[in-house]
C-alpha positions in Angstrom: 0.0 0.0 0.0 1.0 3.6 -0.6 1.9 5.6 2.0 -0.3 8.3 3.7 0.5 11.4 4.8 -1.2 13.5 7.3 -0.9 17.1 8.0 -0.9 17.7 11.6 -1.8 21.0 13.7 0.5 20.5 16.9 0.3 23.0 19.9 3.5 24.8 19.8 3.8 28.5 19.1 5.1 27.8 15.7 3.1 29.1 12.2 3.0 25.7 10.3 1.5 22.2 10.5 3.4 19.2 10.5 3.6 15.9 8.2 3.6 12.5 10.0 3.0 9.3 8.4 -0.2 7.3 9.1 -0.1 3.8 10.7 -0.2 1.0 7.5 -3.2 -0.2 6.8 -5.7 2.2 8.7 -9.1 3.0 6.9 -9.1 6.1 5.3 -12.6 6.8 6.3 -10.8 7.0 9.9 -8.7 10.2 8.8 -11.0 12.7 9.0 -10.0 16.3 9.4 -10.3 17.4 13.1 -9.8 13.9 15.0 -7.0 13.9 17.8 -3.9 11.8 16.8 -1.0 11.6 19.5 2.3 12.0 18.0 5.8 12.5 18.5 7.5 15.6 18.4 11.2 15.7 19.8 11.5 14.2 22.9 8.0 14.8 23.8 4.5 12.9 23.3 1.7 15.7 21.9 -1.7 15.3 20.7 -2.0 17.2 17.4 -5.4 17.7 15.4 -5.7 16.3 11.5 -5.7 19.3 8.9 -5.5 16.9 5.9 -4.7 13.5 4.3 -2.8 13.3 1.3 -0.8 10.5 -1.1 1.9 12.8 -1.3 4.7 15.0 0.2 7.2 17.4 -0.5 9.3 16.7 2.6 11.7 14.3 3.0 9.6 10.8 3.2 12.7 9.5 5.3 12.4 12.2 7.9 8.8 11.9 8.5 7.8 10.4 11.4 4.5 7.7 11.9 1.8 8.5 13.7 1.4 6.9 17.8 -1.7 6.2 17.7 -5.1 7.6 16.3 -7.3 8.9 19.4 -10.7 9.5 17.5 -12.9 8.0 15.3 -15.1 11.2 15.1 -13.6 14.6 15.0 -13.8 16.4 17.9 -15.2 19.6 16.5 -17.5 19.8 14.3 -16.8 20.8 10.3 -18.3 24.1 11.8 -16.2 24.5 14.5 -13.5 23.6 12.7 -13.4 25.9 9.7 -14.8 28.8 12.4 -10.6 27.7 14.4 -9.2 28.1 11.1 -10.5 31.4 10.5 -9.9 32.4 13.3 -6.1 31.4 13.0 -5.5 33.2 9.7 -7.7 36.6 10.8 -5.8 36.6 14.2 -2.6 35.2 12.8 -1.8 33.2 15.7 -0.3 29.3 15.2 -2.8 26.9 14.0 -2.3 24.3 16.7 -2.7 26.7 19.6 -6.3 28.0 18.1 -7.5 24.7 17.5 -6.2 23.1 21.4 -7.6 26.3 22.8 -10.9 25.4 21.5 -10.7 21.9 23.8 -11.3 21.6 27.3 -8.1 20.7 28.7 -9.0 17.2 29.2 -9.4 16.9 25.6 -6.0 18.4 25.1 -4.6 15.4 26.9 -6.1 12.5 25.6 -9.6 11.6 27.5 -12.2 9.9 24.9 -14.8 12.6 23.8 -17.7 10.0 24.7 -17.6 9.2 28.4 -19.0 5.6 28.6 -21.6 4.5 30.5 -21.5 0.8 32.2 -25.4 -0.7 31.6 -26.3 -3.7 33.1 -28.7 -6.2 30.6 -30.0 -9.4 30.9 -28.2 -12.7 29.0 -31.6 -14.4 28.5 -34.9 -13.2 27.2 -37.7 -14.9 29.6 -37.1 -15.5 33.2 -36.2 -19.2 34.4 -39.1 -22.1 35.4 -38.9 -23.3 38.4 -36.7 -25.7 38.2 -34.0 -23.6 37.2 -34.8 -21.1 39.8 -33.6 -24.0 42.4 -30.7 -24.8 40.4 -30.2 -21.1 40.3 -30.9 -20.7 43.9 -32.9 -17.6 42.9 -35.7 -18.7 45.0 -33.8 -17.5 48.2 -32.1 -14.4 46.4 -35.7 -12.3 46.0 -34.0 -9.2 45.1 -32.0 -10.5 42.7 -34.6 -12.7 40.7 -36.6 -8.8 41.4 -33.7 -7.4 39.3 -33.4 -9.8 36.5 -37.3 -9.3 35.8 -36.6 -5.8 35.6 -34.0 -6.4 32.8 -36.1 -9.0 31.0 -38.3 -6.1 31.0 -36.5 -3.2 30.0 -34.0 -4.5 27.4 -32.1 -1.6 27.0 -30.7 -2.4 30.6 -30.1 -0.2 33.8 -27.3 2.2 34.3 -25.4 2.0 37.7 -26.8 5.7 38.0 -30.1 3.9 37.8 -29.5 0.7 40.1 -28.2 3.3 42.6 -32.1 5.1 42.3 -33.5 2.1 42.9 -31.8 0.9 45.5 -30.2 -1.7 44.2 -27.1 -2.7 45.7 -23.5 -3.8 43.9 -24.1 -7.2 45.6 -27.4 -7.9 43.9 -26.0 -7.1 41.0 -22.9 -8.9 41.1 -24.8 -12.3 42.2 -26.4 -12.3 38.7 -23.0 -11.7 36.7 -21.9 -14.4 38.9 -24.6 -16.9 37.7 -24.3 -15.6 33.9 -27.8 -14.2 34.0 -26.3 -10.6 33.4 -23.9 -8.7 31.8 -22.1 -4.9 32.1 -21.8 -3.5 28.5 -20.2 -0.6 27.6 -22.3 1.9 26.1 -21.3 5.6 24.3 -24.1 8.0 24.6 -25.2 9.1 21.1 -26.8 12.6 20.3 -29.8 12.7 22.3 -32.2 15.9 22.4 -33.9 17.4 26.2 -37.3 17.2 26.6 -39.6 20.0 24.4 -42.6 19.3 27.1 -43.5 21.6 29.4 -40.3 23.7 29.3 -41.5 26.3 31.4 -41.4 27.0 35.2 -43.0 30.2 35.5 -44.6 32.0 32.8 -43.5 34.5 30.5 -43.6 38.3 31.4 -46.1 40.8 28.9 -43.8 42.2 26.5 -43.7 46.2 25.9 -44.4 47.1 21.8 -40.5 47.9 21.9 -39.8 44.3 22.9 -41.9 42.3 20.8 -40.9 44.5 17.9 -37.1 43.5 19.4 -38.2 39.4 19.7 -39.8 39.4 16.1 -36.6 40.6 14.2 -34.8 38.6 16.7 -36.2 35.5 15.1 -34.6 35.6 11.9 -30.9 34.2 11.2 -28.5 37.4 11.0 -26.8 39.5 13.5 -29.5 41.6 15.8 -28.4 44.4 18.2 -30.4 45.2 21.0 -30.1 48.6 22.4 -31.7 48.8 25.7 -31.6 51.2 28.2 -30.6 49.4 31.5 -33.7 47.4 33.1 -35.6 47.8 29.6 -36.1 43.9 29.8 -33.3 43.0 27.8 -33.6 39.5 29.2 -37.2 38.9 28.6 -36.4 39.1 25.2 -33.6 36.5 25.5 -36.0 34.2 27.5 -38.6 34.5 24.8 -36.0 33.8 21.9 -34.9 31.4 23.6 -38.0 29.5 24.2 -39.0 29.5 20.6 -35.8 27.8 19.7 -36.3 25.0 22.5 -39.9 24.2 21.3 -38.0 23.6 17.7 -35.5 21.3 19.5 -32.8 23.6 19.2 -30.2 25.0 21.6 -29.4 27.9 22.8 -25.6 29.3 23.5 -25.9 32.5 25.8 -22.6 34.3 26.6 -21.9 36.7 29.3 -18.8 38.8 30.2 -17.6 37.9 33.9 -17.8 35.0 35.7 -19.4 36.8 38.5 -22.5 37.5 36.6 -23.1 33.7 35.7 -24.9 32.0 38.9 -27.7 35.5 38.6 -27.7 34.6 34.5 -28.2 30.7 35.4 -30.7 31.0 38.4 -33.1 33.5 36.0 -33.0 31.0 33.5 -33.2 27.4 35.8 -36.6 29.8 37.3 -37.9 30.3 33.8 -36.9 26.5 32.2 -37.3 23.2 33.5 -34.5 21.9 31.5 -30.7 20.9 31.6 -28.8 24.3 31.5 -25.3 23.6 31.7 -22.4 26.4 32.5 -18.8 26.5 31.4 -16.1 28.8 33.1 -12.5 29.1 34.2 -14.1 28.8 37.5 -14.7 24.7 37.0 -12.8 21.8 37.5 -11.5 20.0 34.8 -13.4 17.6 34.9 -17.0 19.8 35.2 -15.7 21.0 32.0 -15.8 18.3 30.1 -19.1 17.1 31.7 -20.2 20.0 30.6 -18.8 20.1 26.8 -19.9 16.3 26.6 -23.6 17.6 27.5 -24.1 20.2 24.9 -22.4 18.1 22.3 -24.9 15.3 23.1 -27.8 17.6 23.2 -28.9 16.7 26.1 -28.0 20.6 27.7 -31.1 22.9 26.1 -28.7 25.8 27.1 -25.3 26.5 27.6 -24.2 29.3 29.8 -20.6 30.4 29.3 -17.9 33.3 29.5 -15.7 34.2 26.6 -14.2 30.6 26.3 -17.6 28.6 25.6 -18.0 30.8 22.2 -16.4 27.2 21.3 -18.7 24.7 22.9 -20.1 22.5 20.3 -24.0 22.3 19.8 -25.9 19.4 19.1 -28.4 21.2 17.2 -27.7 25.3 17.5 -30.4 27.6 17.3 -29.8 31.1 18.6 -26.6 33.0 20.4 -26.5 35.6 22.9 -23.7 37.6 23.8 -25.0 39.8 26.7 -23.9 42.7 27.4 -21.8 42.7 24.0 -20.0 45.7 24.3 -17.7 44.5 27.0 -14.1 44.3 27.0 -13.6 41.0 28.5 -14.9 39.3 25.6 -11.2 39.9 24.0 -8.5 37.5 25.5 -5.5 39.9 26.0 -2.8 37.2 26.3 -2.2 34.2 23.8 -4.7 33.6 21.1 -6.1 37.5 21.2 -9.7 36.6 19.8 -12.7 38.6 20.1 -15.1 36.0 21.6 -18.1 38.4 20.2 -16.9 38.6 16.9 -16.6 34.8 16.4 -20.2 34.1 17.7 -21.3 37.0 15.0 -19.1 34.7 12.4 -20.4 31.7 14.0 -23.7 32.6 13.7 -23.4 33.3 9.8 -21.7 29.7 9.2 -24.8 27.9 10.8 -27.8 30.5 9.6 -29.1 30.9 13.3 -29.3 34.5 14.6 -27.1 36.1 17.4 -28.3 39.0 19.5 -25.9 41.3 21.0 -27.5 43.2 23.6 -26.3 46.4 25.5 -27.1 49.0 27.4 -24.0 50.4 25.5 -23.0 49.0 23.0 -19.4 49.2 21.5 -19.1 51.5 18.4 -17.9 49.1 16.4 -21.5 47.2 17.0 -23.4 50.6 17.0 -21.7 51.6 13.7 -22.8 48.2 11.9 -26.3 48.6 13.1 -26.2 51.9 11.4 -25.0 51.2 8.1 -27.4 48.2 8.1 -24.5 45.1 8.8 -26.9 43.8 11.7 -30.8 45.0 12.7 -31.2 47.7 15.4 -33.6 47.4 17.8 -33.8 50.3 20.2 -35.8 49.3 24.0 -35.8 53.2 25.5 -38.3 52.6 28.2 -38.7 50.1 31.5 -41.2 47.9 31.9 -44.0 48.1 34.5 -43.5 52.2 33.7 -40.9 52.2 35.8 -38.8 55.7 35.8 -35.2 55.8 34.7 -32.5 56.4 37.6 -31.3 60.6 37.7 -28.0 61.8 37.5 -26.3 64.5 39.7 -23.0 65.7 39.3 -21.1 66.5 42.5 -18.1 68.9 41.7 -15.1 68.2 43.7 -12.5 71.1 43.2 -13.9 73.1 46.2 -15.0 70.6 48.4 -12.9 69.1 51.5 -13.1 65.6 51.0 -13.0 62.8 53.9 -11.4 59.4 52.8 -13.2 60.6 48.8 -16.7 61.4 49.7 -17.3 64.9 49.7 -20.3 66.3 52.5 -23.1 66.1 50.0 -22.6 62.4 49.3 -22.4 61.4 52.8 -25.8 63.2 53.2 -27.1 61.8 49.9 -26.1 58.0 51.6 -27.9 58.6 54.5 -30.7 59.6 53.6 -31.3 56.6 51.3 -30.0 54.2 54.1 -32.9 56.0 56.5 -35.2 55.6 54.0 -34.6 51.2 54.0 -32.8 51.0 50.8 -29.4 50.1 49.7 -26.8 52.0 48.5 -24.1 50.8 45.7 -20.8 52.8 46.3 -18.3 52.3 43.1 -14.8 52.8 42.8 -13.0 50.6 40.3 -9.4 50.1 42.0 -9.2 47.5 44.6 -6.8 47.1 47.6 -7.0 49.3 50.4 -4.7 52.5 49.0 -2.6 53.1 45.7 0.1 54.5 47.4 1.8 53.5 50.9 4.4 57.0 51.3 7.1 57.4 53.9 6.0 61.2 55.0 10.4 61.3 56.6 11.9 61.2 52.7 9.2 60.7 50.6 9.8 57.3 49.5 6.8 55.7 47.5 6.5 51.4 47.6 7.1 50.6 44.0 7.2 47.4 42.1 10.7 46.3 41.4 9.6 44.2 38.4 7.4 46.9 37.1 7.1 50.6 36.4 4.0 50.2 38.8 3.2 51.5 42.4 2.6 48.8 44.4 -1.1 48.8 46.3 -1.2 48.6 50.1 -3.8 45.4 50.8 -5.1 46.6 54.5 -6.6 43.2 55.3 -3.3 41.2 54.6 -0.8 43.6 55.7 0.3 43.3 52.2 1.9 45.5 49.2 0.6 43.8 45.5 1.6 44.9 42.7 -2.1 44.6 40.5 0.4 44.4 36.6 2.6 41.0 37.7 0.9 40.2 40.9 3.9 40.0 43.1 3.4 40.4 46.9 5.5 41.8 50.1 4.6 42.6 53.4 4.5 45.4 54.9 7.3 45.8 57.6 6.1 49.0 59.1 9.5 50.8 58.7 9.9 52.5 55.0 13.3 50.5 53.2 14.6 53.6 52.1 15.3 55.7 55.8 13.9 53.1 58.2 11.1 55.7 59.8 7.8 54.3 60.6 6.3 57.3 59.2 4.2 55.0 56.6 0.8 56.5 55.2 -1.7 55.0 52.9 -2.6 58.0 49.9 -5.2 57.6 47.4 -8.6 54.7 47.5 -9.2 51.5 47.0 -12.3 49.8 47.8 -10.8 48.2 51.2 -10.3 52.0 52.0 -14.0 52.9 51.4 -14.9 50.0 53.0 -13.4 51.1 56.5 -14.5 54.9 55.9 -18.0 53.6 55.5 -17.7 51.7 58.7 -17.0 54.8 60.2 -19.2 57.3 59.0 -21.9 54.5 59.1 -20.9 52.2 62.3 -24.6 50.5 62.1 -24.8 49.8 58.8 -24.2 46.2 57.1 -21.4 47.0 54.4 -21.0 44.4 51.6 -17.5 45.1 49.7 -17.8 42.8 45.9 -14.2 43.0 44.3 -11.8 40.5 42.9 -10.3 40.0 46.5 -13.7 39.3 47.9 -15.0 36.7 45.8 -11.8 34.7 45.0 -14.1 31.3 46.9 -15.5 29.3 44.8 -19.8 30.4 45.6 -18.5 33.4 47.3 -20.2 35.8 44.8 -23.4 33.5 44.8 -23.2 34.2 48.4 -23.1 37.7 48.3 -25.5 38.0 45.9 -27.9 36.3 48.2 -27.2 38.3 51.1 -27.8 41.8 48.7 -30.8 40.5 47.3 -32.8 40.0 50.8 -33.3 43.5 50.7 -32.0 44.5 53.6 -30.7 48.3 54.2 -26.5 48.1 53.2 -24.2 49.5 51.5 -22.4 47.5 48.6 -18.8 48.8 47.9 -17.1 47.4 45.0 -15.4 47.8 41.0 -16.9 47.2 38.1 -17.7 43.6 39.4 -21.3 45.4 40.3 -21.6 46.9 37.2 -22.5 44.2 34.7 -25.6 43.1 34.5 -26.3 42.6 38.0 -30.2 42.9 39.4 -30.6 44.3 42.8 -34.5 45.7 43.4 -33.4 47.3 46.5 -30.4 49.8 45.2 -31.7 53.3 45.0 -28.7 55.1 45.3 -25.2 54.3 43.4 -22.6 56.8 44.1 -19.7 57.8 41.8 -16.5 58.1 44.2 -14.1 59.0 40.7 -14.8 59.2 37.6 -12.2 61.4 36.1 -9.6 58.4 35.7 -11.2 58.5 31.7 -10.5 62.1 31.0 -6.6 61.6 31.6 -5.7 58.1 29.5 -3.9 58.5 26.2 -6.1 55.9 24.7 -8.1 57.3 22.5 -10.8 54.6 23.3 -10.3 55.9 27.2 -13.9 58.1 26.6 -16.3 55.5 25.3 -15.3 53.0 28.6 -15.6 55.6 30.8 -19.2 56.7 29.7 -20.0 52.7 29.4 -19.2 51.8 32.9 -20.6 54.8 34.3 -23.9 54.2 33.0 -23.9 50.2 33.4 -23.0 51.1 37.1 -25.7 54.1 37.4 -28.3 51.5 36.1 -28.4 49.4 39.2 -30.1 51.9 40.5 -34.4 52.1 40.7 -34.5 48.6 39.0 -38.2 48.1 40.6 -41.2 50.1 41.5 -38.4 52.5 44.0 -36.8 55.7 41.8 -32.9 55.7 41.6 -30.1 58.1 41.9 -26.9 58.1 40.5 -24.7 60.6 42.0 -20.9 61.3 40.6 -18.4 62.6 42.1 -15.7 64.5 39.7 -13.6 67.3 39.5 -14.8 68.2 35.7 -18.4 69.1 36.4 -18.8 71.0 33.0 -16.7 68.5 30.9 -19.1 68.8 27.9 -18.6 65.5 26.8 -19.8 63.9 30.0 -22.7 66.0 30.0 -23.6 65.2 26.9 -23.6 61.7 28.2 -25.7 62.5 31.6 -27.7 65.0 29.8 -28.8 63.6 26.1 -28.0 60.1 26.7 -25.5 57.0 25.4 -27.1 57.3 21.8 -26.2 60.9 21.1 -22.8 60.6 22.9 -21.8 57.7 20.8 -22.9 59.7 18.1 -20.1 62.0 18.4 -18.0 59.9 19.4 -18.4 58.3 15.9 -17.6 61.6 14.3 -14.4 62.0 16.0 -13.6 59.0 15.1 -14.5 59.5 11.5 -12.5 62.6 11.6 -9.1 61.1 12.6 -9.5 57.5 10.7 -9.8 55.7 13.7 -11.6 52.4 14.4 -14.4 51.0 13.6 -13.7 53.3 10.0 -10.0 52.0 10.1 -8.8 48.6 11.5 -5.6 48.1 13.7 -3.6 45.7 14.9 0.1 45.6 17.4 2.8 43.4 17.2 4.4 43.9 20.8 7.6 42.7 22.2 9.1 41.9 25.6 13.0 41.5 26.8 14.6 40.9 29.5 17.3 43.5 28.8 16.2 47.6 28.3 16.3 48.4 24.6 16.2 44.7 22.5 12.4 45.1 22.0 12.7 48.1 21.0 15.7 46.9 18.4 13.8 44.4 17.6 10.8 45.8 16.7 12.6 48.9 14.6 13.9 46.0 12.7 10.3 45.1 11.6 9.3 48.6 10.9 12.8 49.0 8.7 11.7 46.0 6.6 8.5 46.4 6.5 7.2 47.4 3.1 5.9 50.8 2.9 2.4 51.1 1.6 0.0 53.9 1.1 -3.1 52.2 2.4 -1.0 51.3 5.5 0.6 52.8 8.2 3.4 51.6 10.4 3.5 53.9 13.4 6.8 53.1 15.8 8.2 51.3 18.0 7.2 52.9 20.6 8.1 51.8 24.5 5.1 50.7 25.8 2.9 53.3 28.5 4.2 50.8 31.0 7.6 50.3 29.8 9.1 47.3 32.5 6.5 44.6 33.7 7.0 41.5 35.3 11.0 42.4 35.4 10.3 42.5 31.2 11.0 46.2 29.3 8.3 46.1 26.4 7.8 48.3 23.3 5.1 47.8 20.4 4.5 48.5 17.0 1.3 49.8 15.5 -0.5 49.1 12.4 -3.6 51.2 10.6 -4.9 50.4 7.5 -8.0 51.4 5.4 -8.9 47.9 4.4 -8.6 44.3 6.2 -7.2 42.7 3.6 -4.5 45.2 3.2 -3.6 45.3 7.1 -3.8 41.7 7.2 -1.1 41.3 4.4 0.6 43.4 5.6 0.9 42.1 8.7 2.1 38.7 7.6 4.7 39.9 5.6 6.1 41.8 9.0 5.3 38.2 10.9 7.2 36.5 8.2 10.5 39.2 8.7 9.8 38.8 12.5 10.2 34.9 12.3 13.6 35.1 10.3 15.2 38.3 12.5 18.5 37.3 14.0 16.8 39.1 17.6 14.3 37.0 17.6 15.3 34.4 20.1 15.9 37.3 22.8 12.6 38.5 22.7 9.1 37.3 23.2 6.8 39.0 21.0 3.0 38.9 20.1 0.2 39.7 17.6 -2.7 41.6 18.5 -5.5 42.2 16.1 -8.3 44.7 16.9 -7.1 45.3 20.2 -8.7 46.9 22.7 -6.3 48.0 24.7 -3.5 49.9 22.4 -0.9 50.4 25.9 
């Protein structure tokens, strides 16, 4: 027989596939594109995914190596899936192998069969014994076990041990009737299976407003559908009812949201509305919940699948809608690695297998707003709250005369109380953690700085601890400063652990509930919290912009601003839009239900127009002209970007490095090549970084252009002293 060849994806940072021979005499029909096959590669064992098969090579058939073994008889993504990774590896130009294992649970990655098999215990003989073989059998004094083999004469399919254990059967009585031959365990792989279409509900459906059924109506037609909602406009209700007509057709649903944080509120509103199998998938799981998880929506037996940026992967049995709630958030990019926009891939997704995706927002990005406009996806606009509810008011509380204590000025304080006195609950934002930016020595003005990073380090108050929030290294604090050994030490600046103890202070009665990464690190601990918010009783929630996604709490009537200026000083350009996104996804906690809400914010720019255009005229008209400045300086979404950064370990090779690329680089009018440029945090982790930028008119132009640079970068003499990366349609340009 001829020799085949196979074309192998391996996961190694490397831009190519592979060739390694396949095992003599294996079926073809086995070597489809997208099974696992282990392999060898150098002194290591890998699993690598099938790109191809092919009768021929240009390689050197001496040097190519066989095959281990073949893992799969199915590929373990779908076609779909598949070409959506390979996409996705070209458009984000990242290695092949890495896409397509990054798509896999890790399990997956290692080896374990996609099928878990299930052990089900059947009968060897079709009619149960006379009576004389019942004494020969001595069933006659095993009742229960005689009880069980007339349950598996009757049910031919057999009884999983899952099943035995329901019935109380025990291992012993099922043992005694292996023993005597009158049973068998068989090993049985679950095929596709679909949930239950009967009574799916739990609680009925809400009354839709005209805006919403206008919204669920265009929904329901394959395409790409934004929904721009005010905050508690019943965004969700919409979802629900999407949803639902896809389950009565036997399809599923894919719904992804932004934090892990906001999953258990997503998956208890949807487990109160559906009596089906939802299934959730997270970096909060185990391994092994992962898998049990990807196994269950592969099946079919999951109706919905709940997951953060990650699951945009999970395969579906039979797909019939994706959400990506609260769309315009930036955690749907992954910022190290594979840099993939998990809301763009659900858009493609979407268009490979015809069902319709619905981005919803509050907010949405410009990028999302800007294709609604020109017609790219359907625009439906939700401007008031159900049930007539009112919209939360905005006051602006101008700092630069006030005398501040601990960051809240007299007039909030007052503001706090009287909500507090009135039985409600007040959310009180800040988005920087820790206890205090800045721990000073007031003898000789020495600050506590990173010594891996050009980073302050922040003083934890509850751990007696300095971390740095860029690398994550930690120190404790001695009490003595390291520079002149004076205990003069003083916290400057906030952090929520610092509002935290001022509240305690100014409000010594009240229940404070602080909701930031440092709080809810416990696996439940944010379910927990949630809990104790939603009982209603009068507190006041401190936290980041952990509270401001998404979250429902009926008994919030205040949410107070502590800063909001952080957005006017950034150099990036996209600094603006975040700003005036997270202040009014944290001001709509507020008057959720029947109780009007206040948003009150605290800055030292109280005529800034832009952010009155925002407080005054709303997110629509502000992202209006946002748009136009945008337009006016060829900046995305009218121009596309993308960063090739660079890291060393010595000051000034990423920087030589990356002017190489920029030398070599072919010039081009439609594209322009702006740097190196150190980075706005130059040293990080103990690494000096730079970048280079890239603008073009056109994707297809940038994207060229950007391989040919990739290509120069591969073959650079500097490369092997410098770990570098590609970033396309970033969201973060420092």
């Amino acid at each position: 027989m001829k020799p085949v060849y196979l074309d192998i994806a391996v996961p190694i940072p490397i831009r190519r596939s592979f060739h390694y021979r396949a095992p003599e005499g294996i079926e073809s029909r086995r070597l489809k594109p997208g099974i696992r096959i282990e392999i060898p590669f150098g002194r290591q064992t890998l699993t690598g995914i099938l790109l191809s098969v092919d009768g021929k090579t240009d390689y050197d058939v001496e040097k190519i190596k066989p095959v281990i073994r073949i893992i799969d008889d199915t590929p373990v993504l779908d076609q779909i899936l598949f070409r959506l990774c390979l996409w996705a590896s070209d458009y984000y130009q990242h290695p092949v192998g890495e896409v397509l294992h990054s798509a896999l649970p890790t399990l997956l990655r290692q080896g374990e069969a996609i099928h878990q098999s299930v052990s089900i215990l059947t009968a060897t003989r079709q009619a149960l014994p006379d009576e004389a073989e019942l004494k020969r059998l001595n069933l006659k004094r095993s009742p229960r076990q005689f009880s069980l083999l007339h349950r598996l004469i009757a049910n031919p399919q057999g009884l999983t041990r899952s099943e035995l254990r329901r019935q109380e059967i025990s291992s012993a009585v099922s043992r005694g009737l292996v023993d005597k031959e009158l049973a068998e365990w068989i090993e049985s792989r679950p095929t596709g299976k679909h949930f239950s279409t009967e009574e799916l509900r739990n609680e009925p459906a809400l009354d839709l407003t005209t805006e919403q059924s206008r919204a669920l109506s265009d929904s329901q037609q394959p395409g790409t559908h934004l929904i721009f909602g005010i905050t508690g406009s019943g965004k969700t209700e919409v979802y629900l009812q999407a949803i639902e007509g896809v389950l009565k057709r036997g399809k599923q649903a894919l719904v992804l949201v932004p934090e892990i944080g906001l999953t258990p509120q997503t998956v208890q509103r949807f487990k109160s509305r559906f009596q089906i199998q939802v299934c959730v998938l997270h970096s909060g799981l185990t391994d092994h919940e992962r898998l049990d998880a990807w196994r269950q929506a592969r099946q079919g037996s999951a109706a919905i699948i709940i997951g953060t940026r990650s699951a945009v992967f999970t395969p579906l049995f039979s797909p019939g809608l994706i959400v990506v709630d609260e769309e315009h958030d930036a955690s749907f990019k992954q910022q190290d690695g594979f840099r993939y926009s998990a809301r763009d891939l659900a858009v493609l997704r979407g268009q490979m297998e015809d069902i319709p995706v619905l981005l919803g927002s509050a907010t949405p990005s410009l990028e999302s707003y800007s294709n609604a406009l020109s017609g790219k996806y359907s625009l439906s606009r939700l401007t008031l709250r159900p049930n007539q509810a009112s919209t939360a008011s905005y006051h602006l509380i101008g700092t630069q005369h006030e005398s501040l204590h601990d960051g809240f000025s007299p007039r909030l304080v007052q503001l706090i109380k009287n909500h507090l006195d009135e039985g409600n609950q007040v959310l009180v934002f800040l988005n920087r953690r820790g206890f205090s930016p800045v721990l000073l020595c007031q003898n000789c003005g020495w600050i506590a700085e990173c010594s891996r990073c050009d980073a302050r380090m922040t003083y934890h108050l509850s751990i007696s601890s300095l971390i740095c929030h860029h690398c994550g290294v930690q120190t404790r604090v001695l009490g003595n400063c390291a520079n002149c050994a004076s205990d003069q030490l003083v916290p400057l600046g906030l952090g929520t652990q610092r509002l935290e103890q001022t509240l305690n202070q100014l409000f010594p009665d009240q229940k404070i509930i602080r909701i930031d990464s440092d709080s809810i690190r416990r696996k439940h601990a944010m379910e927990k919290l949630s809990k104790d918010i939603i009982a209603g009783e009068p507190a006041i929630l401190v936290g980041t912009q952990l509270l401001a996604k998404g979250h429902h709490f009926p008994d919030v009537t205040l949410v107070a601003v502590v800063d909001v200026d952080s957005g006017f000083y950034s150099a990036d350009y996209k600094a603006i839009e975040r700003m005036g996104q997270l202040l009014l996804q944290v001001g709509g906690r507020a008057g959720r239900e029947d109780k009007p809400g206040t948003v009150a914010v605290q800055t030292s720019f109280p005529d800034q127009p832009i952010l009155r255009t925002l407080i005054e005229d709303g997110y629509e008209i502000f992202a209006s002209q946002l748009l136009a400045e945008r337009t006016r300086f060829d900046l995305p979404p009218f121009s596309y970007q993308a960063i090739i950064r660079a890291e060393a370990t010595n000051a000034g090779v990423a920087m030589q490095f990356l002017s190489e690329l920029a030398k070599r680089t072919t010039n081009s009018a439609s594209v322009m090549v702006l740097g190196p440029v150190p980075s706005n945090m130059e040293k990080r982790a103990g690494k000096h970084r730079a970048q280079l930028l890239f603008s073009g008119k056109d994707r297809r132009t940038l994207q060229s252009c950007l391989s040919e640079t990739i290509g120069i970068a591969e073959q650079s003499s500097t490369v092997r002293k410098v770990r570098w990366s590609v970033d396309v349609d970033p969201v973060d340009l420092f």
